[in-house]
C-alpha positions as CSV (number, residue, x, y, z in Angstrom):
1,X,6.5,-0.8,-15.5
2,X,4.8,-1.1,-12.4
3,X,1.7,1.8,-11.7
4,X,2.0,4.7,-9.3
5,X,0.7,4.9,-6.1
6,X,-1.7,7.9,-6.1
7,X,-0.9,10.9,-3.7
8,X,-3.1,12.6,-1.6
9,X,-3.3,16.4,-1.9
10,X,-1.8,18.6,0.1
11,X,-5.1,20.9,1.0
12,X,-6.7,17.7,2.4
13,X,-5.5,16.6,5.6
14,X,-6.7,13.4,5.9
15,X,-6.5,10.0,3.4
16,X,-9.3,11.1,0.6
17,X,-11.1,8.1,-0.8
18,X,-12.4,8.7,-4.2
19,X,-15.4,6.6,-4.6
20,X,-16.2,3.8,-7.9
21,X,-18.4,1.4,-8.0
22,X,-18.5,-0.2,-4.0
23,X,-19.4,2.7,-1.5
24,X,-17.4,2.2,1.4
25,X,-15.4,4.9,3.5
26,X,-13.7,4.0,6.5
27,X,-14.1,5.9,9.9
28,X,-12.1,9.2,9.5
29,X,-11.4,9.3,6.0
30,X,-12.5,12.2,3.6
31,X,-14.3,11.5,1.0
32,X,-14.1,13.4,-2.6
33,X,-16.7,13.7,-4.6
34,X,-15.7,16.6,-6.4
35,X,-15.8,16.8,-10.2
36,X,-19.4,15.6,-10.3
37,X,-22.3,16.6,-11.7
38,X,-25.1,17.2,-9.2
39,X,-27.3,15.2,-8.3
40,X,-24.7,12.6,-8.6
41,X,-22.1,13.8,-5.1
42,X,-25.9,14.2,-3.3
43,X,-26.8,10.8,-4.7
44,X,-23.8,9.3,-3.4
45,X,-23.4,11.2,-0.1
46,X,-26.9,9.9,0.8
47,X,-25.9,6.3,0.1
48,X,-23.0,6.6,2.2
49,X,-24.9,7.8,5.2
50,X,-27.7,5.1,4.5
51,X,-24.5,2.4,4.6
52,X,-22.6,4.2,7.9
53,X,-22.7,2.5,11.4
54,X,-24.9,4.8,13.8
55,X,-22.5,6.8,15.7
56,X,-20.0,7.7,13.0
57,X,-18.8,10.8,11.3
58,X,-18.6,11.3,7.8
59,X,-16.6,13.8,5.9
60,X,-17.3,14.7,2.5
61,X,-15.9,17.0,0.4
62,X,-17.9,18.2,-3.1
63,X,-18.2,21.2,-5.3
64,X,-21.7,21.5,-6.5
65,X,-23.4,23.7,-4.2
66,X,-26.3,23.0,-5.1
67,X,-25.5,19.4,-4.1
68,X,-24.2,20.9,-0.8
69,X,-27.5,22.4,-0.2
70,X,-29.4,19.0,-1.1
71,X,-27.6,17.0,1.0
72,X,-27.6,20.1,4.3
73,X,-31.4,19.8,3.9
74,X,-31.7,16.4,3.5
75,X,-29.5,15.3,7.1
76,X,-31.2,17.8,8.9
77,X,-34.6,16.5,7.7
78,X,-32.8,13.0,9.2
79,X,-32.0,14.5,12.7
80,X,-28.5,14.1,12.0
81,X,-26.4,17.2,12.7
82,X,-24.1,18.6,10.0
83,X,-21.5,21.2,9.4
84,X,-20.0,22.9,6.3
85,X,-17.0,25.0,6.1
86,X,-15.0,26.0,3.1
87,X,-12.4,23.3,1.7
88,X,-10.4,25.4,-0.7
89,X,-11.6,28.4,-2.9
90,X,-13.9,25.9,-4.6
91,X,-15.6,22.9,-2.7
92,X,-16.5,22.4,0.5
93,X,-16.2,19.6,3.9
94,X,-19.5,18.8,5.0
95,X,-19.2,16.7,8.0
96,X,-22.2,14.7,9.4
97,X,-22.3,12.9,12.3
98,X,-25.0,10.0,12.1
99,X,-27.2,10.0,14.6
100,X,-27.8,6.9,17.1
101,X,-31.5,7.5,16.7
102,X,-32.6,8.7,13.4
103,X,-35.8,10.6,13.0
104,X,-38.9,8.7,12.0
105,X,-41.0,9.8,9.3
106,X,-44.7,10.3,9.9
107,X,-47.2,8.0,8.1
């Protein structure tokens, strides 16, 4: 018996990537992290970003607002800009777009 193919679910537009143990999304994929327990979606938003080529957008959808909130503050802190708009009735799509030149911290 051979194992199914998993489907992708019919709120999210594009190919969803749910993340294990090797971080990697490809350019215009969304990425779930819903189901987590915060800080963990933050946690692996941030490496995500850290891992992105300068220039791209990420999308990432998660649950924990709280999470949501960490990970608003922390791009903007970046430079980077970011969005978030509602998903369904309970997560949301936070896209960030990378910045070419990332804000330095001070000394």
């Amino acid at each position: 018996m051979g194992a199914s193919t998993p489907r992708t679910p019919s709120h999210v537009s594009r190919p969803t990537t749910v993340l294990g143990e090797h971080l990697v999304a490809q350019q215009g994929e969304v990425v779930d992290l819903r189901g987590k327990i915060c800080p963990e979606p933050y946690v692996r938003a941030m490496k995500l970003l850290e891992q992105a080529p300068k220039g791209s957008v990420l999308r990432i959808v998660m649950d924990s607002w709280r999470c949501v909130i960490m990970l608003v503050s922390a791009v903007k802190a970046l430079g980077m800009k970011v969005d978030v708009a509602k998903h369904d009735e309970k997560s949301f799509l936070i896209t960030i777009e990378k910045s070419v030149e990332e804000k330095k911290e001070k000394s």
